[in-house]
N, C-alpha and C positions, 0 to 999 in steps of 0.2 A: 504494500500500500504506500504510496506515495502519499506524503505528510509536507506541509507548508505552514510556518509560525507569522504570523501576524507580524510580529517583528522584526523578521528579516525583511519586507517590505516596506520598513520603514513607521509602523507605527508606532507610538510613543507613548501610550497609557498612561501619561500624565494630566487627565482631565482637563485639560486648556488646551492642546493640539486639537485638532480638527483630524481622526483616524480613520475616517472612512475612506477615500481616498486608497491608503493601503489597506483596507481591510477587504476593499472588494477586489484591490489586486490578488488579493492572497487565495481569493475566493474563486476568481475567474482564471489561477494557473493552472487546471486543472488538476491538483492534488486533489486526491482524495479523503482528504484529512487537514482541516485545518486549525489549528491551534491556536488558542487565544489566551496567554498567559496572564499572572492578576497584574492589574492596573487598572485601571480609570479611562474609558476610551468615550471619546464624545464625537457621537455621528450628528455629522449638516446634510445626511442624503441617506437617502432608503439603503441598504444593506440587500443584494439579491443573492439566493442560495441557488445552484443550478443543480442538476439530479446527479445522484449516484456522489451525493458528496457528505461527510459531518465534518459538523463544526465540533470542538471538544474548547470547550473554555472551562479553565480552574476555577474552584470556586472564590477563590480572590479577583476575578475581573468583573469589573461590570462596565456596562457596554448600556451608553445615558443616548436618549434623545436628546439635540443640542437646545436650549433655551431660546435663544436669539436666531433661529434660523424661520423664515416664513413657512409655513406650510401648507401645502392645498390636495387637492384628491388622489389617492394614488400613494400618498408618503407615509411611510410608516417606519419604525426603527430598521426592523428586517420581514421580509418575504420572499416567495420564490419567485423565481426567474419566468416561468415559462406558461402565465396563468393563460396564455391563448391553446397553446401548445400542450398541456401538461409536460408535469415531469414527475418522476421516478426518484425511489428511495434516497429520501433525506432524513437526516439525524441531526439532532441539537443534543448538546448534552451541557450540563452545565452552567455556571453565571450567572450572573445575574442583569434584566434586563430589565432597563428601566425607561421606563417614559417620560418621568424627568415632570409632573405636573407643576414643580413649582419653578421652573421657566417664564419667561416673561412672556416669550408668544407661547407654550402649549398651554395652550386654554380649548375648550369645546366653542368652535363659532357660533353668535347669536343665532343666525339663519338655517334652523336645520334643514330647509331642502334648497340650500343654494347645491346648485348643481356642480360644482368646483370645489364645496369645501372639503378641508379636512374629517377624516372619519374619527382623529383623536386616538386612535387604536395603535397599542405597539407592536402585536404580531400579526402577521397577515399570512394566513396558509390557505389557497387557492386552486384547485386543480392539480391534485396530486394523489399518486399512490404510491402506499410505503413512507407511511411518516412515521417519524418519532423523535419526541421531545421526553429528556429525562432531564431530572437530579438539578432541576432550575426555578428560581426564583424572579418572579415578574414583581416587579415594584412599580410603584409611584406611577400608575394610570390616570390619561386623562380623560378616556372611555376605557373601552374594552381592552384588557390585560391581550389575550389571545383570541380572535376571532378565524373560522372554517367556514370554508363551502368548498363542493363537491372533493371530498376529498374520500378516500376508500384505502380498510389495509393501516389502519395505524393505530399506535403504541403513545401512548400520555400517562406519565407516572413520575412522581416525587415531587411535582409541583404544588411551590407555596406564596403564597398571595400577600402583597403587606406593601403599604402606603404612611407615609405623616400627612398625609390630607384625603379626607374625603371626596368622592365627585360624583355628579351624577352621570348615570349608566355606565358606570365602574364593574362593570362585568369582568367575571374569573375568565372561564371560558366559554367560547361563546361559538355556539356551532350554529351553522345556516343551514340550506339548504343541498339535498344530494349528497348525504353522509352516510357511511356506511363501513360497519363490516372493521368496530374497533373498539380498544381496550383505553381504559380510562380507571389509573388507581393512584391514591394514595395522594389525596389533592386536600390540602390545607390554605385554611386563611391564617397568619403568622400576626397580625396584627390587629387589634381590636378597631371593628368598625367594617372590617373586609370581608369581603365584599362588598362596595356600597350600592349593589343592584345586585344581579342574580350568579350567585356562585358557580353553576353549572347553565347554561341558558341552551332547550334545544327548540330552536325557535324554525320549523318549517316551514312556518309562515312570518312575516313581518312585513313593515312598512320597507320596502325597498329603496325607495324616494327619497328616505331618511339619512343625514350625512352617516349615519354610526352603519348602517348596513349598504350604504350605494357599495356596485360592483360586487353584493352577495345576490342568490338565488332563493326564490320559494321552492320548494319540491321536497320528495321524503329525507326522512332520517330511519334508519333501519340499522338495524342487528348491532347494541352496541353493550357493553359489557361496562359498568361503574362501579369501582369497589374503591371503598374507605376513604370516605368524604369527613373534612374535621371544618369545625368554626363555633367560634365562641360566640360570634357577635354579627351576622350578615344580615345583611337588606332582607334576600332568600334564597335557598338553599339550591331550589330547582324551579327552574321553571319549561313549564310544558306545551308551549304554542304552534296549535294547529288547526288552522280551520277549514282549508282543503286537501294540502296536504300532509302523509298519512308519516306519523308516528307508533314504527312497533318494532317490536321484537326486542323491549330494552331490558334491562337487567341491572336494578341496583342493588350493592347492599352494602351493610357497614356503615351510616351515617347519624353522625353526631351535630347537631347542630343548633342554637341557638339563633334567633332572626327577631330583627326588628318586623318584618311584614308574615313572609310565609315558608312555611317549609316544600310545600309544593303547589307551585302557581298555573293552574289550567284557566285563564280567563277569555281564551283567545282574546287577549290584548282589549276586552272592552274599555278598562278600566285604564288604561294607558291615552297618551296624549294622542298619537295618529291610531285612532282605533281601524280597523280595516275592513268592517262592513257595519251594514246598520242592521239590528236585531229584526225591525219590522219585515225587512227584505230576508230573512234565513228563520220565517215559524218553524222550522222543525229543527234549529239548534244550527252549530257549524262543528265540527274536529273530526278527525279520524284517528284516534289513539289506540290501538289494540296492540294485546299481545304484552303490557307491561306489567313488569311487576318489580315491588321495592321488598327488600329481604331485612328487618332489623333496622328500625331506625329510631332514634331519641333525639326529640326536637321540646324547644320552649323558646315561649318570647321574652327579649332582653330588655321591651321596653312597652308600659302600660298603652294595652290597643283593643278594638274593637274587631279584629281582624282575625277570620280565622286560619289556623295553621293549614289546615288543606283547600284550599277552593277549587271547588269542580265546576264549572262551567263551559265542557267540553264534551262531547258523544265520545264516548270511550265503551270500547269492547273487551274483556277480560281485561281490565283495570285492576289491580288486585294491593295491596299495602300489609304486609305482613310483617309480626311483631314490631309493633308501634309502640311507642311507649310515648306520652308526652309528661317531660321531667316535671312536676307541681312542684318542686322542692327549688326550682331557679325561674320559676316561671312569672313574669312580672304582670301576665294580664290572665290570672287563674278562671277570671268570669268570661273570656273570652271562647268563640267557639272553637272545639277541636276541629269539625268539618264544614261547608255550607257548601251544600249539592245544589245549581240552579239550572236553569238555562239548559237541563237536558231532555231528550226525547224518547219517551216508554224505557226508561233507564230502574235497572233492578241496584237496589246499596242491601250487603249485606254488611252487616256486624257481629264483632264479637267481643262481648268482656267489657266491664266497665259500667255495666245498668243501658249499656244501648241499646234500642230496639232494633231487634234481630234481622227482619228484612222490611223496606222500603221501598216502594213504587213511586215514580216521578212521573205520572202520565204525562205531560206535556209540560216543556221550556217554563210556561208560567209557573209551575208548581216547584217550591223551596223547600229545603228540608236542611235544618242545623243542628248540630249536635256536642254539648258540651262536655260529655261522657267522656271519660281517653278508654278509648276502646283498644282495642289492642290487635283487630282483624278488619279491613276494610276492602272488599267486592265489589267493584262495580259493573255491570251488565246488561 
């Protein structure tokens, strides 16, 4: 394997050089291996990874979005190369990557649907199979930490999420649309407050228009595997949006978490700023969720809400929530509800454990069903 150090091309991990420049030379020799020793590296330009390549940075380097550099659509710290083309087996290992929010220009632009702006996002993974990202730390987001679309065949494990400021739609990771067919473990929030939007986000549907998702896709997310989710303190944990296209075959288990709003958000986006249809226009409900289920999960809210920890307001087929537990012992809004089923269509909720009623009928979108019980088995059908 041919191997290429950052440094023999001249960059200088002294945080005030300008290292992009050598760092996509190192990138573009084609070594198969490029090494990024610790230092302090401050990129003024997108960083592109082309196929059949890893990057291995130590964990003493970090690798900053530049403060003073403009930015507009298309820039991000690093992505790959080839989003018209695809490309093939890429690896990240290591470092820490930072978006640098407290920058003078990275800020999120007033105008979310200028057609030019910046998406605020510091990873951008595009049209690819064969990924993987280990053993690295995304910091200081100005949106989304790591953002996917169509991507198939990959490996995301040891990442941990941590900011000294908060921001909105500060998403962990955040997957679009035409995902498929990948593993996903061992994903922490390292700083209180982290995620300040949704820790794991699999949004097959979204506002496209939108600066934070332009240049992503609606279409499915399938076959994907989630194990050992940690946070003390996030926005929410998951979220689940689909209102055409179809979300299944997921598999969580292992999570731990604490959230200011929910531990699993199915709203198809009503309750968000660009909602994406009007209720009157979809009477018989919008999502296609089937096939999911979560294995083992202890959620509670970090801070007094009216909000409950699951919202279902999605058509979901073998939807399923096994050993649930919500912690009452950290829970800061204990009158709040554990679940609120709406907005579905001849939908079956079974329960179990807690004083819940056993099985519930939704005959139609109009009909609500809440429940403050912690149940500890949740079915939906």
């Amino acid at each position: 394997m041919t191997t290429a150090n950052v440094r023999s091309f001249g960059a200088r991990g002294d945080g005030s050089a300008a290292d992009d420049a050598a760092i996509q030379k190192a990138l573009d020799s084609g070594a198969a291996r490029v090494e990024i020793p610790a230092g302090a590296y401050r990129i003024t330009r997108t960083l592109c990874v082309r196929s059949n390549t890893t990057i291995a940075a130590e964990p003493g380097a970090r690798v900053f979005v530049c403060g003073e550099t403009p930015h507009r659509r298309g820039d991000f710290l690093l992505t790959n190369a080839g989003h018209a083309e695809g490309d093939a087996n890429i690896t990240i290992r290591g470092g820490v990557w930072d978006g640098h929010n407290a920058g003078r220009l990275n800020v999120k632009p007033p105008d979310l649907f200028d057609p030019g702006a910046w998406s605020g996002a510091t990873l951008n993974f595009y049209n690819i199979r064969g990924l993987a990202l280990e053993d690295m730390i995304l910091d200081n987001a100005v949106t989304f930490n790591a953002r996917f679309g169509r991507i198939a065949g990959f490996l995301i494990r040891n990442i941990g999420f941590r900011s000294a400021e908060l921001r909105p739609n500060q998403d962990g990771l955040h997957f679009a649309g035409f995902v498929r067919n990948g593993v996903v473990e061992n994903v922490a929030a390292l700083t209180s407050g982290q995620t300040n939007d949704d820790l794991i986000a699999l949004n097959a549907d979204d506002s496209v228009v939108r600066l934070e998702n332009r240049d992503l896709d609606r279409g499915p997310i399938e076959n994907l595997a989630i194990r050992n989710v940690r946070a003390e303190n996030c926005y929410s944990a998951f979220r689940v949006l689909s209102v055409d296209a179809p979300i299944r075959g997921i598999r969580i288990s292992g999570v731990t978490a604490g959230c200011r709003h929910y531990a699993i958000n199915m709203d198809a986006a009503r309750h968000c700023a660009t909602p994406l249809f009007a209720d009157a226009e979809r009477p018989a409900g919008v999502g296609a969720v089937e096939d999911f289920a979560v294995d083992g999960m202890t959620v509670w809210h970090t801070e007094p809400s009216d909000l409950p920890l699951l919202r279902c307001e999605t058509n979901a087929k073998t939807f399923a929530v096994r050993y649930f537990r919500r912690d009452l012992d950290k829970d800061r809004a204990p009158g709040a509800p554990t679940l609120t089923a709406h907005c579905l269509s001849n939908a079956v909720l079974r329960l179990k454990g807690g004083g819940a009623p056993a099985e519930t009928r939704l005959k139609s979108p109009a009909d609500t069903f809440s429940c403050s019980s912690p149940f500890t088995d949740l079915a939906i059908n």
